[in-house]
C-alpha positions in Angstrom: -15.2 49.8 19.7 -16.7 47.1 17.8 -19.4 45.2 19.6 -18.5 41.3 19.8 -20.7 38.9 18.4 -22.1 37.2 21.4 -23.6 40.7 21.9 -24.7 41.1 18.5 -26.7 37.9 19.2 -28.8 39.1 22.1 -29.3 42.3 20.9 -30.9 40.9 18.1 -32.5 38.2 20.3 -33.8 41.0 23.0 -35.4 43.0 19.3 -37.1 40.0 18.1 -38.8 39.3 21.5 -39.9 42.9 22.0 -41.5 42.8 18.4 -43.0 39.7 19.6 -44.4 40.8 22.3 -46.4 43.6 20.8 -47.6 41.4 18.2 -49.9 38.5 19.8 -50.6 36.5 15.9 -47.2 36.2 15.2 -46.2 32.6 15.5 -42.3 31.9 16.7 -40.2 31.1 14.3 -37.3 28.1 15.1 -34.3 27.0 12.8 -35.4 24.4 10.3 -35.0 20.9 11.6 -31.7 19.8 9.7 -29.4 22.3 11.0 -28.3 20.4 13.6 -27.7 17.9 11.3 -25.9 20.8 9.1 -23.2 21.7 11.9 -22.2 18.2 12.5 -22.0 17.7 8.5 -19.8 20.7 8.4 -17.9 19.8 11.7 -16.9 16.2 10.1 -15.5 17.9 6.8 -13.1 20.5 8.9 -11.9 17.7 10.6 -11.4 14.9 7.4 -9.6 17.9 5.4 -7.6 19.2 8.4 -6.4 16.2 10.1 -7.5 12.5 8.4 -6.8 13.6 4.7 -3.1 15.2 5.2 -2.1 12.0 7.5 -3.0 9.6 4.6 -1.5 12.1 2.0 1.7 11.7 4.5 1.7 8.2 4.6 1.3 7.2 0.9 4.4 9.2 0.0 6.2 7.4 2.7 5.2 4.0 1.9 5.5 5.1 -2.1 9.2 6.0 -1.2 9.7 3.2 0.6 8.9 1.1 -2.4 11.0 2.7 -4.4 14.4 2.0 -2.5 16.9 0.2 -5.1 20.1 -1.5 -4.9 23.3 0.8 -4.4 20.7 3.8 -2.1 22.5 5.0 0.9 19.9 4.6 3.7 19.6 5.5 7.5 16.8 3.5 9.5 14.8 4.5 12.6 17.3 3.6 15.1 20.3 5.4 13.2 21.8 3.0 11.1 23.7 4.1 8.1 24.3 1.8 5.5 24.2 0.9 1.6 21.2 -1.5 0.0 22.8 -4.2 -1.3 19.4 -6.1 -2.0 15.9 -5.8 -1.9 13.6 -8.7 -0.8 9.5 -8.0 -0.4 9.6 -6.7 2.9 13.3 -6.3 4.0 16.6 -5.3 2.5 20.1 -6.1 2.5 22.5 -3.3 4.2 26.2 -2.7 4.5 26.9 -0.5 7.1 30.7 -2.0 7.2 33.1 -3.8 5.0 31.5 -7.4 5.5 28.8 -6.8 7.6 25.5 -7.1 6.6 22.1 -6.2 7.8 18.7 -7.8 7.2 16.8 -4.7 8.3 12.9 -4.2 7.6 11.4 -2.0 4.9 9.0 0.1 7.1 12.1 1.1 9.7 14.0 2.6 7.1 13.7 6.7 7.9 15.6 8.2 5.1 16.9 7.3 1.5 20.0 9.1 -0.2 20.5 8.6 -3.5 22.7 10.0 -6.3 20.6 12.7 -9.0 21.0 11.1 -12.5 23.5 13.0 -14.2 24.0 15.5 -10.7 27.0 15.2 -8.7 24.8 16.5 -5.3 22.9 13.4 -4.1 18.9 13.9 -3.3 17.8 12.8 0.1 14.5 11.7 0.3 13.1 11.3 3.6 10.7 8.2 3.8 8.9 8.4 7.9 7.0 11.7 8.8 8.3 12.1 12.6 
């Protein structure tokens, strides 16, 4: 059975003060001063590359996608509306979900973006929000 590291630690703490203890001239040795400063270094990393970095990686190909909606992409938006760009303005689009009826509808609620593969008969969908 393996030992686990906790009692690894004291072990090794429990030899270190018996050799100590025998030898009066030895001064104690502590951790250098920056290795406090070390962890919290280290801690900040783990926690930029496993939750910050991949949320901004996320949202740049979102709002990249977004930007690239055209005229004649089949859409869905945020609260389930399916429809067909019919123009694009700076910040909002024009949809037909019916046979004259039109939709002003916001670039950042549209969800998903289906459109046709150049040449391809299947269409591509490209999904635009991270849920």
């Amino acid at each position: 059975m393996s030992s686990s590291p906790l009692a690894v630690f004291f072990a090794q703490v429990a030899t270190n003060a018996a050799s100590g203890a025998t030898d009066a001239t030895a001064a104690p040795q502590s951790p250098p001063a920056f290795t406090p400063f070390l962890y919290i270094v280290l801690f900040g990393l783990m926690i930029y590359f496993a939750l910050i970095r991949p949320q901004m990686q996320a949202k740049k190909k979102v709002e990249e996608t977004i930007k690239s909606a055209k005229t004649g992409d089949k859409i869905v938006t945020s609260s389930g509306i399916h429809g067909v760009i019919t123009n694009v303005k700076d910040s909002t689009v024009i949809v037909r979900v019916a046979d004259n009826v039109k939709l002003e509808i916001e670039k950042s609620h549209i969800d998903k973006i289906t459109r046709a593969d150049s040449g391809a008969d299947s269409e591509k969908a490209v999904t635009a929000k991270v849920s």
